[in-house]
C-alpha positions in Angstrom: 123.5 109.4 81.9 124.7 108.4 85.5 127.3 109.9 87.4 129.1 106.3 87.9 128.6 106.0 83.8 130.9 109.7 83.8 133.3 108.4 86.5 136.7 107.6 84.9 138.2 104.8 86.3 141.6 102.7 85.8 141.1 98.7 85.3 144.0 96.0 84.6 142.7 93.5 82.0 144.5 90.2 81.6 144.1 88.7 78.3 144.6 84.9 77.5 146.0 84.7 73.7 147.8 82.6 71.1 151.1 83.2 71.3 151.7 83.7 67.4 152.5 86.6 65.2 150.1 89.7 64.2 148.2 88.7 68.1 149.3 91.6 69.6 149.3 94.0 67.1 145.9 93.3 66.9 145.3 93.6 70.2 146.8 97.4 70.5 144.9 98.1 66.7 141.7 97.6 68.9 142.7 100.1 71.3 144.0 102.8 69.0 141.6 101.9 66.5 139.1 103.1 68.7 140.9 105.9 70.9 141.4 103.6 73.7 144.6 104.7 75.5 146.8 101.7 77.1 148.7 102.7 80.4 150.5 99.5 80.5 151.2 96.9 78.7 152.8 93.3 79.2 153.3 89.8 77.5 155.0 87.1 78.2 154.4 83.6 76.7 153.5 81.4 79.4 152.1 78.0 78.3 155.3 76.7 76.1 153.3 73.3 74.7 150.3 75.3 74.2 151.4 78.1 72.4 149.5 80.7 74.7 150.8 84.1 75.9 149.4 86.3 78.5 148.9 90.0 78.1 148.1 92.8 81.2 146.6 95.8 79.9 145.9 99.1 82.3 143.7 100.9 80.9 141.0 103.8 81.8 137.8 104.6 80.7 134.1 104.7 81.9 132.5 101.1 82.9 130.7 101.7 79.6 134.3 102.1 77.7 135.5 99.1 80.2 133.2 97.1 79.0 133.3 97.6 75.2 137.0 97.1 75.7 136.1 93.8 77.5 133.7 92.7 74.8 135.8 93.8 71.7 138.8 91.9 72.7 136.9 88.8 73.6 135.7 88.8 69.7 138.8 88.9 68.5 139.9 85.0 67.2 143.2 84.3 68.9 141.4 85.7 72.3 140.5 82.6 74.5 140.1 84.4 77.9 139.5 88.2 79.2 139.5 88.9 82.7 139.0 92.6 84.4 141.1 91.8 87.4 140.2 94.8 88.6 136.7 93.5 89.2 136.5 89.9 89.7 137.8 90.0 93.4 141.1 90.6 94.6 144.5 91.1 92.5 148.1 91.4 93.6 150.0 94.1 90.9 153.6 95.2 90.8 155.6 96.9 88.3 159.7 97.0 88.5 161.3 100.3 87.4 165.0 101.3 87.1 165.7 104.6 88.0 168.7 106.3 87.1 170.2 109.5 89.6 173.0 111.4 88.9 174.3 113.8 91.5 177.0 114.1 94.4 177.1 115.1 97.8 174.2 115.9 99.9 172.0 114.9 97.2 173.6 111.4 96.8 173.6 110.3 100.3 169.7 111.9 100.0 168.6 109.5 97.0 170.2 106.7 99.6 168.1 108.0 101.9 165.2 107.6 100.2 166.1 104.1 98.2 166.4 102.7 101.8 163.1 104.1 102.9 161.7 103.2 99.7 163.8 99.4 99.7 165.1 100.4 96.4 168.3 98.2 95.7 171.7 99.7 94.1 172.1 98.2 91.2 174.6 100.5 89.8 176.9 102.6 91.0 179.7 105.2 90.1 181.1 108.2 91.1 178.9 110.5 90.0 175.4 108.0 89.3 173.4 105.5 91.1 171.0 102.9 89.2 168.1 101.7 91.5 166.3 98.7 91.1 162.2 99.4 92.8 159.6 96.7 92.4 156.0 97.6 93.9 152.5 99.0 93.2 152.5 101.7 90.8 151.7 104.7 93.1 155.3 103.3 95.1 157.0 103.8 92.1 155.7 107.2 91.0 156.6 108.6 94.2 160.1 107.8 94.7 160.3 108.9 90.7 159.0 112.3 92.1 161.6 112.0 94.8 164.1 111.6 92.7 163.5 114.4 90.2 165.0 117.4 92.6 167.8 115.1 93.2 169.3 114.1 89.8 166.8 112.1 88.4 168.7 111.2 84.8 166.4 108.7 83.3 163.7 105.9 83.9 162.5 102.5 82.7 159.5 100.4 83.9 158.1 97.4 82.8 154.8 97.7 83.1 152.1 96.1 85.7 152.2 92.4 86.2 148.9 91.3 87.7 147.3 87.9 89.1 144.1 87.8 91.1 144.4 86.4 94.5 142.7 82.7 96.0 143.3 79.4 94.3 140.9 80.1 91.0 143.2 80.7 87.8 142.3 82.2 84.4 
């Protein structure tokens, strides 16, 4: 086996469907059907008259495992389209997190610090807690999280990557 068959790497799939119930559930019974492990995950319906939904899956795994995915989910019926953003040209990917930090004094006016370095917005804030609003590439996010944690880091939600390829082609 090659080395670059070995090398683990992380893709972001977008996957054209019917929007209609059971789709995604199949979709993720694919994955853990098979010990596939999804990173991130979104859907949004985004053809009303059609009916058609749109779902981004990260995901890792050796090109071998990439393509299998790639394969398996264009088999399934209410598939129409799978695209590997990751290697059909250039993407654009964000992810938006809220991140909540508890904490007074020096170590509030440091998470301002670091949400104005960062261009986190205030979304929230009392006394004793700040809510921050951070939209960017996944590595931006994970590092301000990491920021955060000596500082009063409380709790977290993200919504997952959001992903279009770049140029005028679409799906």
């Amino acid at each position: 086996m090659s080395a670059s068959q070995n090398r683990v790497e992380r893709h972001t799939l977008s996957v054209l469907v019917d929007n209609e119930p059971g789709v995604l559930g199949r979709v993720v019974g694919l994955f853990s059907g098979r010990g596939y492990n999804i990173e991130s995950l979104t859907v949004t319906e985004i053809e009303q008259g059609k009916h058609r939904s749109r779902i981004t899956i990260v995901t890792s795994g050796t090109p071998e495992i990439i393509d299998q995915i790639e394969a398996q989910l264009g088999r399934l019926v209410p598939v129409h389209k799978v695209v590997d953003l990751s290697n059909s040209g250039p993407m654009v990917s964000r992810e938006l997190a809220l991140i909540k930090v508890a904490g007074t004094g020096e170590a509030r006016a440091e998470a301002l610090r670091l949400a104005e370095a960062f261009r986190a917005r205030v979304m929230d804030a009392t006394i004793e807690s700040f809510v921050f609003e951070l939209t960017g590439k996944t590595d931006k996010l994970d590092q301000f999280i990491s920021l955060m944690m000596p500082l009063g880091l409380v709790e977290v939600s993200r919504t997952g990557v959001a992903a279009i390829s770049r140029g005028p082609e679409g799906m």
